[in-house]
MMTF fields as JSON, N, C-alpha, C and O atoms, coordinates in Angstrom:
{
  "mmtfVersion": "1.0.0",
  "mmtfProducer": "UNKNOWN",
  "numBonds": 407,
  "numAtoms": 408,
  "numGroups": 102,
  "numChains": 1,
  "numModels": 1,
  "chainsPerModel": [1],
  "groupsPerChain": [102],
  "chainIdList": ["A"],
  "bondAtomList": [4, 2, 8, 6, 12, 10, 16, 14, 20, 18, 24, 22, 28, 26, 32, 30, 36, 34, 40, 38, 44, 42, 48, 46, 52, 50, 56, 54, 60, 58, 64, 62, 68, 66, 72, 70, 76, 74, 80, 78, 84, 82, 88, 86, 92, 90, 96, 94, 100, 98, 104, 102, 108, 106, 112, 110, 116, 114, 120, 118, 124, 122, 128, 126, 132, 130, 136, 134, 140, 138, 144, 142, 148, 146, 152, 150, 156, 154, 160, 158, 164, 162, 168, 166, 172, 170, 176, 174, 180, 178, 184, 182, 188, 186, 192, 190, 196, 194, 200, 198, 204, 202, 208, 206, 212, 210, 216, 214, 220, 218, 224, 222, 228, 226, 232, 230, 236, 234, 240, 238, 244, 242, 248, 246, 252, 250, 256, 254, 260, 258, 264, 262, 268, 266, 272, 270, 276, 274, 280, 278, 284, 282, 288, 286, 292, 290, 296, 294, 300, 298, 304, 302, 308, 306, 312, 310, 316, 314, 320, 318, 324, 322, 328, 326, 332, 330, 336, 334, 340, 338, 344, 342, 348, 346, 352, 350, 356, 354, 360, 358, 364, 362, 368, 366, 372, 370, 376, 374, 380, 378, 384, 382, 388, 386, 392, 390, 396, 394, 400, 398, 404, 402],
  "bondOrderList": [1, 1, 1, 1, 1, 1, 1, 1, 1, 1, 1, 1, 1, 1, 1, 1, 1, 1, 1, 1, 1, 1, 1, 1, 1, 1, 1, 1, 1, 1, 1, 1, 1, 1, 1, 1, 1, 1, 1, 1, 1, 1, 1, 1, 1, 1, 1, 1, 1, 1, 1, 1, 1, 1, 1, 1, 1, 1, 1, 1, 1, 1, 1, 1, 1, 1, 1, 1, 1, 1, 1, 1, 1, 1, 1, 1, 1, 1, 1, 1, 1, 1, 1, 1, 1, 1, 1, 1, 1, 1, 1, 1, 1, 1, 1, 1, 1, 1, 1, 1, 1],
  "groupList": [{"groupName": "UNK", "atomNameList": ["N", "CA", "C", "O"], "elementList": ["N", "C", "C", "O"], "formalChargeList": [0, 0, 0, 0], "bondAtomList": [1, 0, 2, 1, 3, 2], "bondOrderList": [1, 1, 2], "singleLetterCode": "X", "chemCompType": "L-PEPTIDE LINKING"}],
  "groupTypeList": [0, 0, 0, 0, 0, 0, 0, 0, 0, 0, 0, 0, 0, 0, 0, 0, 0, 0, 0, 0, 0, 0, 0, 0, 0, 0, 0, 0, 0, 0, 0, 0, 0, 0, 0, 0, 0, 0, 0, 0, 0, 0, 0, 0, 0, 0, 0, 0, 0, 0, 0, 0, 0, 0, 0, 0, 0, 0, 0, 0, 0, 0, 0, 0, 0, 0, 0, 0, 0, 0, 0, 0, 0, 0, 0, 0, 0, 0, 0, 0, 0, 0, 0, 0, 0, 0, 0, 0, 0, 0, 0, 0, 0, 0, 0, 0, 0, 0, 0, 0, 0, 0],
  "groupIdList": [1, 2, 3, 4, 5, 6, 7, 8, 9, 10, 11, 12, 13, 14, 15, 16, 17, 18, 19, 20, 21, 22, 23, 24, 25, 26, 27, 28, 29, 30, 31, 32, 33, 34, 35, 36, 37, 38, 39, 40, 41, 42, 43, 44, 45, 46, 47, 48, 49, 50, 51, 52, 53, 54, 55, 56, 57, 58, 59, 60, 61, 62, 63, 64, 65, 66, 67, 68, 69, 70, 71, 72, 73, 74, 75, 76, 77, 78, 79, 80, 81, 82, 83, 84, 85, 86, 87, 88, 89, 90, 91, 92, 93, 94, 95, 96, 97, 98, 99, 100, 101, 102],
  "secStructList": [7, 7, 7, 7, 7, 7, 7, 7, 7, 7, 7, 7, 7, 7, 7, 7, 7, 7, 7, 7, 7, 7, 5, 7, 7, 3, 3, 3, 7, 7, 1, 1, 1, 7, 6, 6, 6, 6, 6, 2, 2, 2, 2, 2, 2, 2, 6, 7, 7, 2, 2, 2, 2, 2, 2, 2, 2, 2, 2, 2, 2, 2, 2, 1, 3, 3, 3, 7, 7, 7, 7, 7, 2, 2, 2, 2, 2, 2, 2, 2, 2, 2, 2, 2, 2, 2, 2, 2, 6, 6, 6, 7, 7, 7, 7, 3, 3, 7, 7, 5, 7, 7],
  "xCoordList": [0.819, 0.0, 0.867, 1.148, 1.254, 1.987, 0.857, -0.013, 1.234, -0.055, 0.929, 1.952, 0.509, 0.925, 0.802, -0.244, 1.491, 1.306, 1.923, 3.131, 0.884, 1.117, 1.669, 1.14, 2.97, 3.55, 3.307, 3.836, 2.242, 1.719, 3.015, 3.673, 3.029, 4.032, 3.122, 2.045, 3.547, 3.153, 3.03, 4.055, 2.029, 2.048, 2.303, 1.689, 3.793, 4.766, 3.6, 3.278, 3.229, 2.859, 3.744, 4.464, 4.214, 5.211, 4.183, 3.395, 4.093, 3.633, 3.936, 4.838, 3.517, 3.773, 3.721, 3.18, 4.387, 5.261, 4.949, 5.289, 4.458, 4.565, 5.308, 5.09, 6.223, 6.674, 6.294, 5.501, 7.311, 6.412, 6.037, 6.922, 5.013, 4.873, 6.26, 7.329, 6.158, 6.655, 6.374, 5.419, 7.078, 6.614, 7.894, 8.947, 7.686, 8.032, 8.397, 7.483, 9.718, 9.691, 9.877, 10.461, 9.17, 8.912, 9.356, 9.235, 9.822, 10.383, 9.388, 8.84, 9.082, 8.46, 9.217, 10.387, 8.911, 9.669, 9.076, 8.031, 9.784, 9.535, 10.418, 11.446, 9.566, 10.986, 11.623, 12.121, 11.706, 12.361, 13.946, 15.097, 13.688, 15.104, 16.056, 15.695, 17.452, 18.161, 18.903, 19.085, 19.18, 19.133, 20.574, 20.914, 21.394, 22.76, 22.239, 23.15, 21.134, 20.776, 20.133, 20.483, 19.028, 18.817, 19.188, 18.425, 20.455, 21.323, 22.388, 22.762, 22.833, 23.033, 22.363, 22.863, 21.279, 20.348, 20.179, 20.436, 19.89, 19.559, 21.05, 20.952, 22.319, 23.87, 23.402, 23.058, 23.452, 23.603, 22.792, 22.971, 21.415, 20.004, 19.984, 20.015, 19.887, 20.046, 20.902, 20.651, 22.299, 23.693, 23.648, 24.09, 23.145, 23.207, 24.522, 24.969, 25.098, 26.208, 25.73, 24.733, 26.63, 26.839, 25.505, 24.466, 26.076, 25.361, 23.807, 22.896, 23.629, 22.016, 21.379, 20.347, 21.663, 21.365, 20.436, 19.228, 21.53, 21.197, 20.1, 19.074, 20.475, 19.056, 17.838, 16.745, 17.969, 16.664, 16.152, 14.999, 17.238, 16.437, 15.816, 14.809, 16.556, 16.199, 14.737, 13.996, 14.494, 13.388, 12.069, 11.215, 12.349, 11.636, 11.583, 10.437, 12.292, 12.212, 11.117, 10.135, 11.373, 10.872, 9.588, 8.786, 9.241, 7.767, 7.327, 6.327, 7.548, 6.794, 7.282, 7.233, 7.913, 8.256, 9.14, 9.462, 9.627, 10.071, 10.305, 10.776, 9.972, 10.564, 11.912, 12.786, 12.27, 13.652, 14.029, 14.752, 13.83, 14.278, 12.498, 11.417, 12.829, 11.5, 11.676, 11.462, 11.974, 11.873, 10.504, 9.283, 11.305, 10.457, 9.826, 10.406, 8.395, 7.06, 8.499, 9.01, 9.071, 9.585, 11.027, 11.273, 11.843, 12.511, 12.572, 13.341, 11.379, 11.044, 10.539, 10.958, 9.674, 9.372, 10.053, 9.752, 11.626, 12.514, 13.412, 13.906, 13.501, 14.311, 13.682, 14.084, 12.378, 11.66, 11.26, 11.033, 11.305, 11.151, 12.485, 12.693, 13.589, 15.009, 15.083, 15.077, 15.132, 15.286, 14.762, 15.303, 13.216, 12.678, 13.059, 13.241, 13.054, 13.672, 15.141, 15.255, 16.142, 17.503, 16.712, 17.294, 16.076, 15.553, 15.2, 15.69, 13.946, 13.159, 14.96, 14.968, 15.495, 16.835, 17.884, 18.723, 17.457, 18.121, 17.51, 17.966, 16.001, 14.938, 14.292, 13.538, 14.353, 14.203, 12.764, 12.78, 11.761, 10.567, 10.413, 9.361, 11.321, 11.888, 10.736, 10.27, 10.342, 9.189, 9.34, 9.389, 9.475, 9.293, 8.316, 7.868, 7.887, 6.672, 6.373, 6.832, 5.773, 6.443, 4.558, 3.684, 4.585, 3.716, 3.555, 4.488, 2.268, 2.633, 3.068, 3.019, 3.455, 3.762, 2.955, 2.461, 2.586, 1.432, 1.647, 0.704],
  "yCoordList": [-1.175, 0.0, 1.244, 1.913, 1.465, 3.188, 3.794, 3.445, 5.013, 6.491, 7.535, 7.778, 8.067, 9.435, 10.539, 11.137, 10.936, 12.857, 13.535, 13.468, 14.591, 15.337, 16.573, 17.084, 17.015, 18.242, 19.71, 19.841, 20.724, 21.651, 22.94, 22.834, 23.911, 24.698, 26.149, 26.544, 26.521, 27.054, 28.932, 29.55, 29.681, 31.129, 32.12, 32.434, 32.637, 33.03, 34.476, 34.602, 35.265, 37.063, 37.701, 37.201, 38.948, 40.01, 41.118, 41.48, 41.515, 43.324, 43.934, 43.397, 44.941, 45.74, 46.88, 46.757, 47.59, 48.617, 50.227, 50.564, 50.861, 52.238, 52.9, 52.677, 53.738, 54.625, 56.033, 56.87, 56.026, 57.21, 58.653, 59.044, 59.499, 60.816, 61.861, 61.662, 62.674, 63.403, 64.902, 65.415, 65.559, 66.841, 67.861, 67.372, 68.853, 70.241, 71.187, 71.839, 71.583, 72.709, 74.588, 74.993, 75.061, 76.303, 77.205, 77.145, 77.906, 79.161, 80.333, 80.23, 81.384, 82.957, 83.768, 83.661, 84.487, 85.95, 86.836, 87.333, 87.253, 88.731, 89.939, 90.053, 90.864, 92.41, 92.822, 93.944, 91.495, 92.145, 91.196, 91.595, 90.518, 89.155, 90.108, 90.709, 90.052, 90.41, 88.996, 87.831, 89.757, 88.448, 87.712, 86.762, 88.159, 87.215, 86.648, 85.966, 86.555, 86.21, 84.634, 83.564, 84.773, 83.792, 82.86, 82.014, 82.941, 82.404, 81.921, 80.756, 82.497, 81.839, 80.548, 79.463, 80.695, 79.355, 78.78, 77.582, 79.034, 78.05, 77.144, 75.966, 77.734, 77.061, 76.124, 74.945, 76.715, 75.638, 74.46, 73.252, 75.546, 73.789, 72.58, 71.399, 73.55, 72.598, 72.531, 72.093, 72.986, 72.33, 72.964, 72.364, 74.01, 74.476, 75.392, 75.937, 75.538, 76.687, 77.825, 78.004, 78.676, 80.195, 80.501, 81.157, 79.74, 80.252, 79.802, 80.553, 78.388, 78.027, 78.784, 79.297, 79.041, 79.986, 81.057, 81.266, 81.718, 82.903, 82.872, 83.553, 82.001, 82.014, 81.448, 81.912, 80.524, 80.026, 81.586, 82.01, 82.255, 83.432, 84.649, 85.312, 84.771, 85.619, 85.629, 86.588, 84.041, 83.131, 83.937, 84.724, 83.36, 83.627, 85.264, 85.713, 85.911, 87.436, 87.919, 88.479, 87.613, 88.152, 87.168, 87.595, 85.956, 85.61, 85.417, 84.736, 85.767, 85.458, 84.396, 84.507, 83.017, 81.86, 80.774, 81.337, 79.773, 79.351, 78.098, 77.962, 76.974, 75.528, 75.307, 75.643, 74.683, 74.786, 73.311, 73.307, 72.187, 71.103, 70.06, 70.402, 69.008, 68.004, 66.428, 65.534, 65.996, 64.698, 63.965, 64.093, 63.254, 62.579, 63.681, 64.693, 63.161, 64.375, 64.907, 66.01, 63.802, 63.779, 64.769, 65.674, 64.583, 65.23, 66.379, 67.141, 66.704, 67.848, 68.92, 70.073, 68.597, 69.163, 69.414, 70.368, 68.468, 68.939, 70.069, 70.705, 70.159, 71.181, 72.211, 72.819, 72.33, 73.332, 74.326, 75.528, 73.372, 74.01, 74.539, 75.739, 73.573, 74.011, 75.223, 76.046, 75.713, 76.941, 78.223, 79.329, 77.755, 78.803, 79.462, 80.599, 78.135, 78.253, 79.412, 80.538, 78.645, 79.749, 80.924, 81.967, 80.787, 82.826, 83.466, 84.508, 82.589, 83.769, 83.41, 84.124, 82.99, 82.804, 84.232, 84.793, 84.361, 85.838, 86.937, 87.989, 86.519, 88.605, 88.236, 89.161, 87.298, 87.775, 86.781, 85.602, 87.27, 86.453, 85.747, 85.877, 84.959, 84.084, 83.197, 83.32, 82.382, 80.899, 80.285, 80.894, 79.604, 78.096, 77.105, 76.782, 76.523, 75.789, 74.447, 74.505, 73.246, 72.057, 72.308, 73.039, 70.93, 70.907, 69.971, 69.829, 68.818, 67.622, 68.249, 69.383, 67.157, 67.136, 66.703, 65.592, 67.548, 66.477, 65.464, 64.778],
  "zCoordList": [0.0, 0.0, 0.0, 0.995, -1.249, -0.826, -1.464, -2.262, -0.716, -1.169, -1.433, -0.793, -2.381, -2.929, -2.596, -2.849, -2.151, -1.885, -2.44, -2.666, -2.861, -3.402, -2.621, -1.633, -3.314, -2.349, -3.583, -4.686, -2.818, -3.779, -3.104, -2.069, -3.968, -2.982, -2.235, -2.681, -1.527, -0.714, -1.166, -0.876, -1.737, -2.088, -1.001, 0.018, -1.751, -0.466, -1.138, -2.319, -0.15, -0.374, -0.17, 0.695, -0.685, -0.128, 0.371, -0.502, 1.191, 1.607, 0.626, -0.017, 0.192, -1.126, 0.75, 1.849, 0.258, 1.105, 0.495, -0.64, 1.17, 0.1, 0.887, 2.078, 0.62, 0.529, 1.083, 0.653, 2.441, 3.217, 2.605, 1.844, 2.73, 2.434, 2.033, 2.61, 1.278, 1.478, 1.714, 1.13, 2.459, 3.085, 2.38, 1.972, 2.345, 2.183, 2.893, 3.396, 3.176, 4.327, 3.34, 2.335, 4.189, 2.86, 4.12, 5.343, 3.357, 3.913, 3.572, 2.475, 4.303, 4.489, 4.247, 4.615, 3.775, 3.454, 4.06, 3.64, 5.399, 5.878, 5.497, 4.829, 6.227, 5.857, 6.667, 6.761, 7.704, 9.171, 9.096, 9.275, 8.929, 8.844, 7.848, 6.837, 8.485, 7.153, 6.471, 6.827, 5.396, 4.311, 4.632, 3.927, 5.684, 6.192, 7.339, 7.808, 8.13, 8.756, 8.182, 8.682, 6.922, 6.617, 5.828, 5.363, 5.6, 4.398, 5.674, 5.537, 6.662, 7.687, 7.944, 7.644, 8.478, 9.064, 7.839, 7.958, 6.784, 5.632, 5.361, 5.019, 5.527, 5.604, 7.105, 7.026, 8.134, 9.636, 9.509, 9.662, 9.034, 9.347, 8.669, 9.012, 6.965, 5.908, 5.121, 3.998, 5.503, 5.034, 3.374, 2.394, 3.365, 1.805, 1.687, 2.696, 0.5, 0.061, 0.576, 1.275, 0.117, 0.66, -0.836, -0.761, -2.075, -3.299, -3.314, -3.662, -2.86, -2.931, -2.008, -2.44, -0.818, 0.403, -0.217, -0.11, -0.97, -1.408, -2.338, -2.347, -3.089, -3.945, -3.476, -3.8, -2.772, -2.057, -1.351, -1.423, -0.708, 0.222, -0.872, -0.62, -2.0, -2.904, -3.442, -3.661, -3.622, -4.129, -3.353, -3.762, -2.113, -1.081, -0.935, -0.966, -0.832, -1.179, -1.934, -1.447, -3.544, -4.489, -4.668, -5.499, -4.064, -4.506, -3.636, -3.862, -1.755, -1.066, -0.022, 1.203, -0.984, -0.087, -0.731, -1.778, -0.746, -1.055, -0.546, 0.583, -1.398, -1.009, -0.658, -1.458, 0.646, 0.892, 0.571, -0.425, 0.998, 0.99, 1.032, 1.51, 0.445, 0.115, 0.861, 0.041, 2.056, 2.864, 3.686, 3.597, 4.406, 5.081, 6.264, 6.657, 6.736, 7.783, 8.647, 8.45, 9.713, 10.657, 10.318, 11.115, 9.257, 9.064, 8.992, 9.578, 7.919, 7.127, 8.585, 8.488, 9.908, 10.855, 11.658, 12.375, 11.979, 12.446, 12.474, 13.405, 11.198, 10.172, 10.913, 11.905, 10.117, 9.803, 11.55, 11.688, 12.471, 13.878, 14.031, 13.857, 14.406, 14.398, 13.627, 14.542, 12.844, 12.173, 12.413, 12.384, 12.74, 13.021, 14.727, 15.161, 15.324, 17.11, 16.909, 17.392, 16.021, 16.11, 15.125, 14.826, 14.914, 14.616, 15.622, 16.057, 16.202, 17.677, 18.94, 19.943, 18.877, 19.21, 19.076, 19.782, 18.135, 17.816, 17.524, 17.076, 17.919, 18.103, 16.439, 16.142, 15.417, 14.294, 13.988, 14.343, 13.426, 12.745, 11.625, 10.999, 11.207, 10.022, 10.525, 11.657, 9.712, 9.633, 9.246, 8.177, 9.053, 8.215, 8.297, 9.397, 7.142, 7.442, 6.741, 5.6, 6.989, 6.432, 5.958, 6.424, 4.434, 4.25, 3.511, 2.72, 3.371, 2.101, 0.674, 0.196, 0.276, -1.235, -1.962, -1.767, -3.083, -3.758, -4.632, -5.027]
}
């Protein structure tokens, strides 16, 4: 008496994984910050040149605001507090503000 079995294989699933949000930290343009002030913090926080600095702050100057850097919620809110903290740090009303990405 032998019996047969059948060995079927087994349907492995993977998680399909998405890919966390991404957020936006935007910079404000006031008329009180001077512009070595924020080309400063834009060099310390987010590690930019003396040259992107400038243009990111220029950006922000002339239209209002400006996207500074595009990461993860947690990151992007870190930044974006840190920066604004070393402004009221030094008397000045600089903002920054994180926001999804669409």
């Amino acid at each position: 008496m032998s019996e047969e079995t059948t060995v079927t294989p087994k349907t492995v699933t993977k998680p399909k994984l998405e890919r966390p949000k991404l957020y936006k930290v935007i910079l404000l343009n006031d008329d009180y910050t001077p512009r070595e002030f924020v080309i400063m913090v834009l060099k310390a926080v987010f590690r930019m040149s003396e040259e992107a600095g400038y243009r990111v702050m220029l950006t922000a100057h002339r239209m209002g605001s400006c996207v500074v850097v595009v990461c993860a919620r947690d990151i992007a809110e870190t930044k974006a507090k840190e920066a604004t903290d070393l402004a009221k740090e030094a008397g000045f009303p600089l903002l920054f503000q994180t926001e999804p990405e669409e």
